[in-house]
Each structure stands twice: as C-alpha cells, then as structure tokens.
N, C-alpha and C positions, 0 to 999 in steps of 0.2 A: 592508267586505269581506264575502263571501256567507261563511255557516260552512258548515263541513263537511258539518252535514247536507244544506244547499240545495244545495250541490254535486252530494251523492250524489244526490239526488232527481231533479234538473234532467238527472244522466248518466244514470241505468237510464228514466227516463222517455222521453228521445230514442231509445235505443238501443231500448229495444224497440217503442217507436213505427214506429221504422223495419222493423224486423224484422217487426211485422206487417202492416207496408203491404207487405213485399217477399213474404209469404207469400201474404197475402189476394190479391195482384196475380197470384200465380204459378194462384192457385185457380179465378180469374176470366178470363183470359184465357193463350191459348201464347205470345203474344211476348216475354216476358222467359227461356221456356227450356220450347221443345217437348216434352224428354224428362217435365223436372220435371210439366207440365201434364199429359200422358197418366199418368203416375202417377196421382195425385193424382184423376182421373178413374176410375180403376180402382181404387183404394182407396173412395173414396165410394160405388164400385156394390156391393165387399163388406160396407161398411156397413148398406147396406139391404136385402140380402140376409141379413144376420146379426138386423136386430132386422126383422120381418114388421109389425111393429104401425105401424111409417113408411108401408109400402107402403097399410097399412089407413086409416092417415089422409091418403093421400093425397100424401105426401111423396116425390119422386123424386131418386135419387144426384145427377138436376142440381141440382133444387132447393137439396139441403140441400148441396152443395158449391159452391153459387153464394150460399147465404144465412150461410154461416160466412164463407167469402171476402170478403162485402160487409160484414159486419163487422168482420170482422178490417183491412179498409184503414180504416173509418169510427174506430174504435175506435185505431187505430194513428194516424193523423191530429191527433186529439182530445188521444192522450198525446206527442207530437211537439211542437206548437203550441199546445195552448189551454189559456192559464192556470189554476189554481185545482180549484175543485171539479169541474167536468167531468170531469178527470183521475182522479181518482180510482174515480170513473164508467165509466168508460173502462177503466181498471186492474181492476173488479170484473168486467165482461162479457167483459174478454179469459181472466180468471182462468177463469169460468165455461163458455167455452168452451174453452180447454186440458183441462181436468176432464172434459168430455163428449170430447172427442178421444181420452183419456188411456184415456176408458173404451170408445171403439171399439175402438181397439189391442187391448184387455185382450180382449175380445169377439170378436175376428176372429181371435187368437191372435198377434198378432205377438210377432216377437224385439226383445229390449228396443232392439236398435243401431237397429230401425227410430222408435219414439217417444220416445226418449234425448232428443232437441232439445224437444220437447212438454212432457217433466219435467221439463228446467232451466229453459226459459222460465216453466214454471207456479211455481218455485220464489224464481224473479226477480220474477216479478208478485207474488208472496205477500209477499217483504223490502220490495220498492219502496212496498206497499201499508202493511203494518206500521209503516214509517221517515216515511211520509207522515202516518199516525195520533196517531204520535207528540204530543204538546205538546213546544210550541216551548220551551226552557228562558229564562227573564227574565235579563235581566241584573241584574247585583247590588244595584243601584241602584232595580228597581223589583219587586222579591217582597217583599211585605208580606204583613201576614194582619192578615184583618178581626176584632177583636172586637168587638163590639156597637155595630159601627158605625162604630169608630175603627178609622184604618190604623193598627199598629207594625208598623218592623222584625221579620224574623224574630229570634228568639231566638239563634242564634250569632251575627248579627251585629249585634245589640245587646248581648252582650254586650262588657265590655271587653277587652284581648288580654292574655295571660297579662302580668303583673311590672306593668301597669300597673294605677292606679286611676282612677275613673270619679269627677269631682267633678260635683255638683250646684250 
C-alpha cells in the first residue's frame, strides 16, 4: 500500500499539473474562454508597460504571455505524468514563475482578490516541493547505522524492551 506521503505527493502533483495546463492553455490560445483569454492579454500588455527594461530587450506583452503559457502547459504536463525527478524540475520552474507573476501584480498594483490564486498555487508548489524533498522514512527493519563499517541496529532498537533481559 502507497504511504501517506506518496499519496499526498502523487494528489498536489496531478492537481496542479492540471491547473497549469488549464492556465497555460487559457494564455495561449481563446478557445477554452474568450473573456479569460482577453484578460490575460491585457494584463501582459500592463506588464510591459510597467517594467520598460522588457520593451529594451526586446520582449513584447505577446511574447512574454505566450512564453510563461508555454511553460506553464509544458511544466503542468511533466508534473501531471512524468515520473521522478523531472517533476520536481517541473515544480521549481512553475514555483519560479508564480514568484515572477506574484511580482507583476505587486508592480502594476493590483488588488490582492486579483493574484490570490497565483499565492496559493505558489504556496502549494512550495509544500509539494518540500514533502517531495523529504527522505523517505525506512522501515524498521532496515535503519542501521554504520560504524566502521559494520551495520548495527539502531540503538533503541537494539535495545532490550523494558522488564525484559537480553541473554547472550
């Protein structure tokens, strides 16, 4: 049976997997919701109107709201489906791009109810990330500690259990 942790891992992992494929998708193209899309178009253009230094390298509101989009489904995809370290991978570029979004908002002055979803998603990447970092715990059976080369048991459970005595 998975433990608890694989659980949690394997849920925030799907769910926000999805959640950025459903963003990134809304970024990149209107057909899953006209209004969302023209938004979201109109926010990227006060983005780059807000930092000049985009416009100086060349960076245009489509660009940079078609290159967080393409990420955000590639990166959503990767934590959805593909086992292992990728994931994790995956969980730091989206983290990293909520953080830069977080700090548009901040920048263009929005009100918090407009980037509220942007901070709990980046808060959810943060735990998923942390719970994934984790070391997996051994089972009882196989935590030893090396002394000088030789395995023992660890120390409480080498010892004996209280009342009782240890014969040799």
């Amino acid at each position: 049976m998975a433990s608890p942790r694989t659980i949690t891992i394997v849920a925030l992992s799907v769910a926000l997997g999805l959640f950025f494929v459903f963003m990134g998708t809304i970024k990149l193209t209107p057909r899953l919701s006209r209004d969302a899309y023209n938004e979201m178009k109109r926010a990227y253009k006060s983005y780059v109107r807000a930092l000049p230094m985009l416009k100086k390298m060349g960076v245009s509101s489509i660009l940079l709201r078609k290159t967080i989009g393409a990420l955000e489904v590639a990166c959503g995809i990767v934590m959805t489906l593909v086992p292992g370290r990728p994931k994790d991978v995956a969980n730091f570029l989206l983290l990293l791009l909520v953080l830069a979004v977080l700090f548009f908002h901040q920048l263009v002055g929005d009100p918090l109810k407009r980037y509220a979803h942007a901070l709990v998603f980046g808060i959810l990447l943060t735990c998923r990330l942390l719970i994934a970092r984790q070391p997996e715990e051994l089972p009882p059976e196989k935590r030893v500690l090396s002394v000088n080369g030789d395995e023992q048991p660890l120390l409480h459970e080498a010892a004996p259990e209280k009342g009782k005595m240890k014969v040799s």
